[in-house]
C-alpha positions in Angstrom: -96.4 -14.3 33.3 -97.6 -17.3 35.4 -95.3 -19.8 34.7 -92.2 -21.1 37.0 -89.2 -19.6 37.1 -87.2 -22.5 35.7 -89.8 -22.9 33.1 -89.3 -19.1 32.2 -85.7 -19.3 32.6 -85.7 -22.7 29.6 -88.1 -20.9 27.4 -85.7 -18.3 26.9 -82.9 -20.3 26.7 -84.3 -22.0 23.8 -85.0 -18.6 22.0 -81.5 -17.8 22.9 -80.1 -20.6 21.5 -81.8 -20.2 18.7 -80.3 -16.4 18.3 -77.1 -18.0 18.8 -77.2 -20.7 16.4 -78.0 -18.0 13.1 -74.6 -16.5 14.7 -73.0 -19.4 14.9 -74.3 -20.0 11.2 -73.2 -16.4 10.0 -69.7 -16.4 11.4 -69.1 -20.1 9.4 -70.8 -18.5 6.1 -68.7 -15.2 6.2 -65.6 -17.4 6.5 -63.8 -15.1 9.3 -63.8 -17.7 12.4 -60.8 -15.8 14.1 -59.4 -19.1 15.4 -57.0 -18.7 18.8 -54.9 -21.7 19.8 -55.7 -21.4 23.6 -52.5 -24.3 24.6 -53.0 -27.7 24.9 -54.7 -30.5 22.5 -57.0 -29.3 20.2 -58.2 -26.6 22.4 -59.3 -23.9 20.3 -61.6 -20.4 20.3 -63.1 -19.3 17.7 -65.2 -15.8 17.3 -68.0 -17.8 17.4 -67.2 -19.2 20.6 -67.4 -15.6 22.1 -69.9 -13.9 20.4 -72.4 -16.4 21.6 -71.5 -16.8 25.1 -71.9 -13.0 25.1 -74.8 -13.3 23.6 -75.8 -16.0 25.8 -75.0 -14.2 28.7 -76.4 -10.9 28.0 -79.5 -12.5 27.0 -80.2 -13.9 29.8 -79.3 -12.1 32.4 -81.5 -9.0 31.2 -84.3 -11.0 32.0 -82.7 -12.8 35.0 -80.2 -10.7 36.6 -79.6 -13.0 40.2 -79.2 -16.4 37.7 -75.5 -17.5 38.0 -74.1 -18.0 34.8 -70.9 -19.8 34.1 -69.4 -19.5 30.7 -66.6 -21.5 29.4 -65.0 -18.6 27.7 -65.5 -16.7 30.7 -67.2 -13.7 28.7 -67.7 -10.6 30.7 -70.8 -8.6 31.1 -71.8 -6.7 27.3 -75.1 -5.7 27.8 -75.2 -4.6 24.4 -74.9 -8.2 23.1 -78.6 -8.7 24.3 -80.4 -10.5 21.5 -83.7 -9.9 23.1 -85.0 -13.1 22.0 -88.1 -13.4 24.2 -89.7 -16.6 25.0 -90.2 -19.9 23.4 -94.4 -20.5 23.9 -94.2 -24.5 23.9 -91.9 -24.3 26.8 -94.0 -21.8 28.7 -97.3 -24.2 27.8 -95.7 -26.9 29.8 -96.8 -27.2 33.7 -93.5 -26.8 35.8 -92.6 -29.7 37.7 -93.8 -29.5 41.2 -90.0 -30.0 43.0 -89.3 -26.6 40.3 -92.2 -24.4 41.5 -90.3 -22.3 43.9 -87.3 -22.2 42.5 -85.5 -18.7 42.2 -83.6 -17.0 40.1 -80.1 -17.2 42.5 -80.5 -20.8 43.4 -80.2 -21.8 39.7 -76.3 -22.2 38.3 -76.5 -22.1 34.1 -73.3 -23.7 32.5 -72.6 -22.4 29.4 -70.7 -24.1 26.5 -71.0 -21.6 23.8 -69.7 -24.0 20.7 -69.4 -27.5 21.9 -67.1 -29.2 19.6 -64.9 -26.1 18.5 -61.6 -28.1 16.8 -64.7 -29.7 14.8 -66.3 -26.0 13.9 -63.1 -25.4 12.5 -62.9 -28.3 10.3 -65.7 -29.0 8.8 -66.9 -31.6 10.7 -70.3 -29.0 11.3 -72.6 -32.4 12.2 -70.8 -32.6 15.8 -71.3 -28.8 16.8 -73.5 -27.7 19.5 -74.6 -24.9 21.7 -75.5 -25.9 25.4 -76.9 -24.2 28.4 -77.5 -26.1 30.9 -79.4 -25.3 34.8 -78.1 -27.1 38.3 -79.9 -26.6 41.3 -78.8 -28.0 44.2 -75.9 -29.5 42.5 -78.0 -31.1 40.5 -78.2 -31.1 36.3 -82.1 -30.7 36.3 -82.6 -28.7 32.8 -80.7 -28.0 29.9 -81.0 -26.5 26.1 -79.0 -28.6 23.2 -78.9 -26.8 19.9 -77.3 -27.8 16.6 -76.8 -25.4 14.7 -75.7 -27.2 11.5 -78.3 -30.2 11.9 -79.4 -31.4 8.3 -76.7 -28.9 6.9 -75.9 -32.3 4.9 -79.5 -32.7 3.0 -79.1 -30.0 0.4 -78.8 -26.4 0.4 -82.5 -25.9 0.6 -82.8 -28.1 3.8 -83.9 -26.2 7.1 -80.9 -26.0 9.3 -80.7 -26.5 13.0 -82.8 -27.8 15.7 -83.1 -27.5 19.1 -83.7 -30.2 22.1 -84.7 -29.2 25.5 -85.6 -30.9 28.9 -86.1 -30.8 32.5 -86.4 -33.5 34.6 -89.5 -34.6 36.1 -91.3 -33.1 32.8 -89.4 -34.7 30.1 -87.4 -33.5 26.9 -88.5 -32.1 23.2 -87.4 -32.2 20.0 -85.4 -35.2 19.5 -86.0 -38.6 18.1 -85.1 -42.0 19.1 -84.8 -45.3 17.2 -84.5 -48.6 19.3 -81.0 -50.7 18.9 -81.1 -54.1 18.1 -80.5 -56.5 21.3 -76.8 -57.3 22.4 -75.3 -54.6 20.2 -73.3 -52.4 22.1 -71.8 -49.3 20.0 -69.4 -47.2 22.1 -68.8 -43.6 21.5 -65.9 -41.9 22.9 -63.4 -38.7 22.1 -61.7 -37.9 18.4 -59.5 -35.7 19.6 -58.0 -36.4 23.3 -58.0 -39.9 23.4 -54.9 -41.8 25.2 -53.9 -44.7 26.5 -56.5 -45.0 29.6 -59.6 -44.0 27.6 -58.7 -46.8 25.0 -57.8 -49.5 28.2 -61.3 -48.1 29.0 -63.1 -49.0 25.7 -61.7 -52.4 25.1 -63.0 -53.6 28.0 -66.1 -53.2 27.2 -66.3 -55.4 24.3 -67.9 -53.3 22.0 -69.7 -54.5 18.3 -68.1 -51.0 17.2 -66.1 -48.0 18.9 -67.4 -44.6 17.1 -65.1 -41.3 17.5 -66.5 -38.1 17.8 -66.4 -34.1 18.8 -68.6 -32.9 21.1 -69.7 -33.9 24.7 -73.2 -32.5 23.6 -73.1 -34.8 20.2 -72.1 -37.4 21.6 -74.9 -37.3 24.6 -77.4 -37.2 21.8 -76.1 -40.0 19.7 -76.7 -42.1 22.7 -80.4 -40.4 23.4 -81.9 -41.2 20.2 -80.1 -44.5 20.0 -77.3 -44.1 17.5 -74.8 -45.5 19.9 -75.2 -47.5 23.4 -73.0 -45.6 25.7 -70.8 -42.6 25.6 -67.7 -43.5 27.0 -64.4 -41.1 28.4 -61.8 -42.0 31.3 -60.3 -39.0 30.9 -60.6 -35.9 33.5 -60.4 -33.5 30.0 -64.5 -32.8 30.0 -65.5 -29.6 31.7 -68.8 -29.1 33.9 -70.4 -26.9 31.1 -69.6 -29.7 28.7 -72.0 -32.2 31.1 -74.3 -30.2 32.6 -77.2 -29.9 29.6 -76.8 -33.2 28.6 -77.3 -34.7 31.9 -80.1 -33.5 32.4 -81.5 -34.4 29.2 -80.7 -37.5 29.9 -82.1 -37.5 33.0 -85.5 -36.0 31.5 -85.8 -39.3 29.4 -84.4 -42.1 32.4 -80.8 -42.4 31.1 -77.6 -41.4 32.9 -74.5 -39.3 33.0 -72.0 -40.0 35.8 -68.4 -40.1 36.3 -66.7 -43.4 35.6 -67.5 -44.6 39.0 -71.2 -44.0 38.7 -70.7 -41.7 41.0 -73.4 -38.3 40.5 -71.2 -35.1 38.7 -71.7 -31.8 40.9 -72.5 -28.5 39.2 -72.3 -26.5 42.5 -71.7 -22.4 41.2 -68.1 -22.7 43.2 -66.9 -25.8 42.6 -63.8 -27.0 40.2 -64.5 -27.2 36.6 -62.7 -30.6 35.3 -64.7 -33.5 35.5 -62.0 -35.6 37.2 -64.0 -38.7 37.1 -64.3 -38.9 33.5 -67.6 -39.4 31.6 -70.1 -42.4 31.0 -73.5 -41.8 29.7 -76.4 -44.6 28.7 -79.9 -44.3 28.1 -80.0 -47.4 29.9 -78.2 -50.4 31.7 -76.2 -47.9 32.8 -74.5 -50.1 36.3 -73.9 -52.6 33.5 -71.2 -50.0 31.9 -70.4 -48.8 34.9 -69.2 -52.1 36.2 -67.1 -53.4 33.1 -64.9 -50.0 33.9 -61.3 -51.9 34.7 -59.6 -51.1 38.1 -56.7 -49.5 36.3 -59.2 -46.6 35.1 -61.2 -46.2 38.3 -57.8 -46.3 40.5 -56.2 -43.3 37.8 -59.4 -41.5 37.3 -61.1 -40.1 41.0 -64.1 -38.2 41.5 
Protein backbone atom coordinates (compact mmCIF):
# COMPACT_ATOMS: atom_id res chain seq x y z
CA UNK A 1 0.00 0.00 0.00
CA UNK A 2 1.42 3.29 -1.21
CA UNK A 3 -0.19 5.73 0.74
CA UNK A 4 1.26 7.81 3.92
CA UNK A 5 1.28 6.55 7.04
CA UNK A 6 -0.99 9.18 8.53
CA UNK A 7 -3.27 8.69 5.65
CA UNK A 8 -3.22 4.82 6.40
CA UNK A 9 -3.44 5.43 10.01
CA UNK A 10 -7.15 7.93 9.30
CA UNK A 11 -8.44 5.44 6.83
CA UNK A 12 -8.63 2.93 9.41
CA UNK A 13 -9.73 5.04 11.99
CA UNK A 14 -12.66 5.84 10.06
CA UNK A 15 -13.54 2.04 9.58
CA UNK A 16 -12.91 1.80 13.19
CA UNK A 17 -15.11 4.20 14.08
CA UNK A 18 -17.54 2.99 12.11
CA UNK A 19 -17.21 -0.71 14.02
CA UNK A 20 -17.50 1.26 17.02
CA UNK A 21 -20.47 3.24 16.40
CA UNK A 22 -22.83 -0.29 15.50
CA UNK A 23 -21.39 -1.12 19.17
CA UNK A 24 -22.18 1.85 20.54
CA UNK A 25 -25.67 1.38 18.75
CA UNK A 26 -26.08 -2.27 20.09
CA UNK A 27 -25.27 -1.74 23.68
CA UNK A 28 -28.19 1.45 23.70
CA UNK A 29 -30.73 -1.12 21.77
CA UNK A 30 -30.06 -4.05 24.18
CA UNK A 31 -30.74 -1.69 27.07
CA UNK A 32 -27.74 -3.01 29.35
CA UNK A 33 -25.45 0.22 29.52
CA UNK A 34 -23.70 -0.91 32.80
CA UNK A 35 -23.49 2.71 33.99
CA UNK A 36 -20.49 3.39 36.78
CA UNK A 37 -20.47 6.64 38.73
CA UNK A 38 -16.65 7.33 38.37
CA UNK A 39 -16.89 10.55 41.33
CA UNK A 40 -17.38 13.90 40.49
CA UNK A 41 -20.13 15.88 38.25
CA UNK A 42 -21.70 13.95 35.84
CA UNK A 43 -18.72 11.81 35.24
CA UNK A 44 -19.97 8.56 34.16
CA UNK A 45 -18.82 5.02 32.25
CA UNK A 46 -20.84 3.17 30.62
CA UNK A 47 -20.02 -0.38 28.83
CA UNK A 48 -20.10 1.30 25.90
CA UNK A 49 -17.43 3.60 26.86
CA UNK A 50 -15.10 0.44 27.29
CA UNK A 51 -15.99 -1.75 24.78
CA UNK A 52 -15.11 0.78 22.18
CA UNK A 53 -11.92 2.09 23.47
CA UNK A 54 -11.01 -1.56 23.47
CA UNK A 55 -12.11 -1.94 20.38
CA UNK A 56 -10.50 1.18 19.35
CA UNK A 57 -7.35 0.28 20.68
CA UNK A 58 -7.01 -3.21 19.53
CA UNK A 59 -7.93 -2.14 16.22
CA UNK A 60 -5.49 -0.13 15.72
CA UNK A 61 -2.68 -1.15 17.04
CA UNK A 62 -2.83 -4.63 15.07
CA UNK A 63 -2.11 -2.69 12.22
CA UNK A 64 0.11 0.00 13.93
CA UNK A 65 1.81 -1.46 16.74
CA UNK A 66 4.58 1.74 17.58
CA UNK A 67 1.30 4.42 17.34
CA UNK A 68 0.85 5.78 20.85
CA UNK A 69 -2.54 5.58 21.88
CA UNK A 70 -4.15 7.31 24.68
CA UNK A 71 -7.51 6.33 25.89
CA UNK A 72 -9.62 8.08 28.30
CA UNK A 73 -10.82 4.96 30.00
CA UNK A 74 -7.37 3.90 29.98
CA UNK A 75 -8.32 0.39 28.36
CA UNK A 76 -5.60 -2.14 28.49
CA UNK A 77 -4.28 -4.27 25.68
CA UNK A 78 -7.28 -7.08 24.49
CA UNK A 79 -6.18 -8.19 21.38
CA UNK A 80 -9.16 -10.10 21.01
CA UNK A 81 -11.24 -6.91 20.69
CA UNK A 82 -9.73 -6.39 17.21
CA UNK A 83 -12.68 -5.53 14.87
CA UNK A 84 -10.53 -6.00 11.85
CA UNK A 85 -12.18 -3.23 10.13
CA UNK A 86 -9.67 -2.63 7.28
CA UNK A 87 -9.52 0.57 5.46
CA UNK A 88 -11.82 3.29 4.47
CA UNK A 89 -10.85 3.71 0.25
CA UNK A 90 -11.88 7.59 0.02
CA UNK A 91 -9.34 8.25 2.67
CA UNK A 92 -6.61 6.20 1.11
CA UNK A 93 -7.62 8.02 -2.57
CA UNK A 94 -6.62 11.22 -1.05
CA UNK A 95 -2.72 12.46 -1.69
CA UNK A 96 -1.10 12.86 1.86
CA UNK A 97 -0.10 16.21 2.63
CA UNK A 98 3.46 16.85 1.89
CA UNK A 99 4.57 18.06 5.77
CA UNK A 100 2.73 14.15 6.56
CA UNK A 101 4.78 12.10 4.06
CA UNK A 102 7.30 10.90 6.40
CA UNK A 103 5.64 10.58 9.27
CA UNK A 104 5.90 7.30 11.33
CA UNK A 105 4.03 5.26 13.12
CA UNK A 106 5.82 6.28 16.89
CA UNK A 107 5.89 9.97 16.21
CA UNK A 108 2.02 10.02 15.97
CA UNK A 109 0.08 10.32 19.62
CA UNK A 110 -3.96 9.13 18.99
CA UNK A 111 -6.24 10.53 21.73
CA UNK A 112 -9.06 8.48 22.27
CA UNK A 113 -12.53 9.54 23.58
CA UNK A 114 -14.44 6.40 23.31
CA UNK A 115 -18.18 7.99 23.93
CA UNK A 116 -17.91 11.76 24.03
CA UNK A 117 -20.86 12.91 25.82
CA UNK A 118 -21.45 9.82 28.18
CA UNK A 119 -24.10 11.61 31.11
CA UNK A 120 -25.96 12.38 27.59
CA UNK A 121 -25.66 8.49 26.32
CA UNK A 122 -27.24 7.75 29.35
CA UNK A 123 -30.16 10.02 29.04
CA UNK A 124 -31.41 10.05 26.06
CA UNK A 125 -30.08 13.02 24.75
CA UNK A 126 -28.35 10.44 21.72
CA UNK A 127 -27.94 13.71 19.20
CA UNK A 128 -24.79 14.97 21.44
CA UNK A 129 -22.90 11.53 21.41
CA UNK A 130 -19.73 10.99 19.64
CA UNK A 131 -16.76 8.85 19.11
CA UNK A 132 -13.31 10.61 18.60
CA UNK A 133 -9.87 9.63 17.74
CA UNK A 134 -7.84 12.08 17.14
CA UNK A 135 -3.62 12.21 15.84
CA UNK A 136 -0.86 14.95 17.36
CA UNK A 137 2.37 15.07 15.93
CA UNK A 138 4.67 17.23 17.20
CA UNK A 139 2.24 18.45 19.77
CA UNK A 140 0.22 19.33 17.26
CA UNK A 141 -3.82 18.28 16.56
CA UNK A 142 -3.15 17.61 12.82
CA UNK A 143 -5.98 14.74 12.13
CA UNK A 144 -8.87 13.48 13.72
CA UNK A 145 -12.08 11.03 13.17
CA UNK A 146 -15.58 12.41 14.58
CA UNK A 147 -18.40 9.84 14.44
CA UNK A 148 -22.02 10.06 15.52
CA UNK A 149 -23.32 7.29 16.11
CA UNK A 150 -26.95 8.36 16.67
CA UNK A 151 -26.94 11.13 13.75
CA UNK A 152 -30.53 11.25 12.22
CA UNK A 153 -31.66 8.74 14.94
CA UNK A 154 -34.57 11.54 15.16
CA UNK A 155 -35.98 11.15 11.34
CA UNK A 156 -37.87 7.88 11.74
CA UNK A 157 -36.99 4.45 12.43
CA UNK A 158 -36.19 3.76 8.76
CA UNK A 159 -33.62 6.65 8.65
CA UNK A 160 -29.81 5.64 8.09
CA UNK A 161 -28.07 6.19 11.42
CA UNK A 162 -24.65 7.67 11.96
CA UNK A 163 -22.09 9.49 10.01
CA UNK A 164 -18.74 10.05 10.12
CA UNK A 165 -16.43 13.38 9.65
CA UNK A 166 -12.79 13.15 9.14
CA UNK A 167 -9.85 15.61 8.45
CA UNK A 168 -6.29 16.45 8.38
CA UNK A 169 -4.91 19.54 8.00
CA UNK A 170 -3.28 20.73 5.01
CA UNK A 171 -5.85 18.30 2.99
CA UNK A 172 -9.12 19.30 4.43
CA UNK A 173 -12.15 17.45 6.13
CA UNK A 174 -15.25 15.15 4.84
CA UNK A 175 -18.46 14.51 5.56
CA UNK A 176 -19.95 17.39 7.09
CA UNK A 177 -22.01 20.30 6.03
CA UNK A 178 -22.02 23.89 6.67
CA UNK A 179 -24.68 26.63 6.44
CA UNK A 180 -23.54 30.33 6.60
CA UNK A 181 -24.92 32.43 9.76
CA UNK A 182 -26.47 35.59 9.19
CA UNK A 183 -24.07 38.70 9.90
CA UNK A 184 -23.78 40.07 13.64
CA UNK A 185 -25.38 36.97 15.15
CA UNK A 186 -23.29 35.47 17.58
CA UNK A 187 -24.73 32.05 19.16
CA UNK A 188 -22.53 30.81 21.93
CA UNK A 189 -22.34 27.17 22.91
CA UNK A 190 -20.93 26.10 26.11
CA UNK A 191 -21.35 23.06 28.82
CA UNK A 192 -24.90 21.47 30.11
CA UNK A 193 -23.50 19.74 32.63
CA UNK A 194 -20.33 21.46 34.48
CA UNK A 195 -21.12 24.89 34.10
CA UNK A 196 -20.22 27.39 37.20
CA UNK A 197 -19.86 30.66 38.03
CA UNK A 198 -16.57 31.52 35.78
CA UNK A 199 -17.86 29.82 32.56
CA UNK A 200 -21.19 31.94 32.89
CA UNK A 201 -18.84 35.45 33.92
CA UNK A 202 -17.29 33.98 30.65
CA UNK A 203 -20.38 33.89 28.46
CA UNK A 204 -21.99 37.16 29.35
CA UNK A 205 -19.37 38.96 28.31
CA UNK A 206 -19.58 38.13 25.21
CA UNK A 207 -22.92 39.48 24.39
CA UNK A 208 -24.39 36.68 22.80
CA UNK A 209 -27.95 36.79 20.50
CA UNK A 210 -28.34 33.28 22.26
CA UNK A 211 -26.31 30.98 24.81
CA UNK A 212 -27.00 27.11 23.62
CA UNK A 213 -26.09 24.18 26.31
CA UNK A 214 -24.84 21.13 25.27
CA UNK A 215 -22.91 17.55 25.89
CA UNK A 216 -20.15 16.80 24.16
CA UNK A 217 -16.73 18.64 23.33
CA UNK A 218 -16.99 16.73 19.93
CA UNK A 219 -20.88 18.05 19.39
CA UNK A 220 -20.23 20.99 20.23
CA UNK A 221 -16.95 21.51 17.87
CA UNK A 222 -19.32 20.50 15.10
CA UNK A 223 -22.15 22.76 15.86
CA UNK A 224 -19.69 25.45 15.34
CA UNK A 225 -18.10 23.72 11.96
CA UNK A 226 -21.20 23.57 10.04
CA UNK A 227 -22.51 26.86 11.48
CA UNK A 228 -25.11 26.03 14.01
CA UNK A 229 -23.57 28.18 16.59
CA UNK A 230 -20.54 30.97 16.32
CA UNK A 231 -18.18 29.91 18.97
CA UNK A 232 -17.91 27.11 21.47
CA UNK A 233 -17.23 28.56 24.62
CA UNK A 234 -15.65 26.86 28.23
CA UNK A 235 -13.51 28.71 31.03
CA UNK A 236 -13.35 25.78 32.81
CA UNK A 237 -10.07 23.42 33.14
CA UNK A 238 -12.84 20.29 33.17
CA UNK A 239 -12.10 19.27 29.24
CA UNK A 240 -9.60 16.52 28.74
CA UNK A 241 -6.88 16.37 25.77
CA UNK A 242 -8.82 13.43 24.13
CA UNK A 243 -11.94 15.53 24.32
CA UNK A 244 -9.92 18.45 21.98
CA UNK A 245 -7.68 16.71 20.10
CA UNK A 246 -10.01 15.49 16.89
CA UNK A 247 -11.89 18.42 16.85
CA UNK A 248 -9.02 20.63 16.61
CA UNK A 249 -7.88 19.40 13.98
CA UNK A 250 -10.96 19.35 12.13
CA UNK A 251 -11.12 22.59 12.75
CA UNK A 252 -7.98 23.26 11.69
CA UNK A 253 -8.57 21.25 8.29
CA UNK A 254 -11.37 23.81 7.47
CA UNK A 255 -9.40 27.36 8.82
CA UNK A 256 -11.21 27.59 12.24
CA UNK A 257 -9.69 27.39 15.67
CA UNK A 258 -9.46 25.58 19.05
CA UNK A 259 -7.27 27.18 21.74
CA UNK A 260 -7.34 27.62 25.32
CA UNK A 261 -9.00 30.74 26.60
CA UNK A 262 -5.99 32.72 26.05
CA UNK A 263 -5.66 31.84 22.44
CA UNK A 264 -2.94 30.22 23.45
CA UNK A 265 -2.14 26.63 21.10
CA UNK A 266 -3.38 23.29 23.38
CA UNK A 267 -0.42 20.60 23.46
CA UNK A 268 -1.19 16.91 22.86
CA UNK A 269 2.50 15.82 23.61
CA UNK A 270 2.16 11.57 24.48
CA UNK A 271 3.49 12.66 28.20
CA UNK A 272 2.01 15.55 29.03
CA UNK A 273 -0.97 16.38 31.65
CA UNK A 274 -4.42 15.61 30.60
CA UNK A 275 -6.73 18.66 31.88
CA UNK A 276 -7.00 21.38 29.59
CA UNK A 277 -6.24 24.04 32.19
CA UNK A 278 -6.80 26.83 29.95
CA UNK A 279 -10.27 26.08 29.16
CA UNK A 280 -11.76 25.87 25.69
CA UNK A 281 -12.72 28.40 22.80
CA UNK A 282 -13.37 27.25 19.34
CA UNK A 283 -14.61 29.44 16.06
CA UNK A 284 -14.71 28.79 12.62
CA UNK A 285 -13.68 32.20 12.35
CA UNK A 286 -12.92 35.67 14.05
CA UNK A 287 -11.58 33.74 16.39
CA UNK A 288 -8.92 36.91 18.29
CA UNK A 289 -12.36 38.57 18.27
CA UNK A 290 -13.61 35.90 21.01
CA UNK A 291 -10.54 35.50 22.31
CA UNK A 292 -10.29 39.12 23.29
CA UNK A 293 -13.85 39.76 24.89
CA UNK A 294 -12.50 36.80 27.45
CA UNK A 295 -12.73 39.11 30.88
CA UNK A 296 -9.48 39.38 33.03
CA UNK A 297 -11.26 37.53 35.91
CA UNK A 298 -11.33 34.28 33.56
CA UNK A 299 -7.90 34.55 32.06
CA UNK A 300 -6.31 35.48 35.61
CA UNK A 301 -8.32 31.97 37.20
CA UNK A 302 -7.92 29.92 34.16
CA UNK A 303 -3.80 29.37 33.06
CA UNK A 304 -2.46 27.49 30.36
Amino acid sequence: MSSSVILRVLAASVRIADKSASLVREIMSSGELGIVDKGGQKNLQTKADTSVEKLIRASLLSLFPKLNVIGEEDEALDATADAKAGFDDDVLNKSSPPEYSKLTEDQIVVWVDPLDGTAEFTEGLLDHVTILIGFAVNGEAIGGVINQPFYNYQAGSQAKLGRTIWGLVGLGAFGWNRSEPPTGRRILITTRSHSNELVNLCLSSMSPTAVERQGGAGNKALRVIEGEADAYVFASPGCKKWDTCAPEAILRAVGGQLTDVHGSKIRYDKDIKFPNTGGVIATYRDHQTIINLVPQKVRDELKS
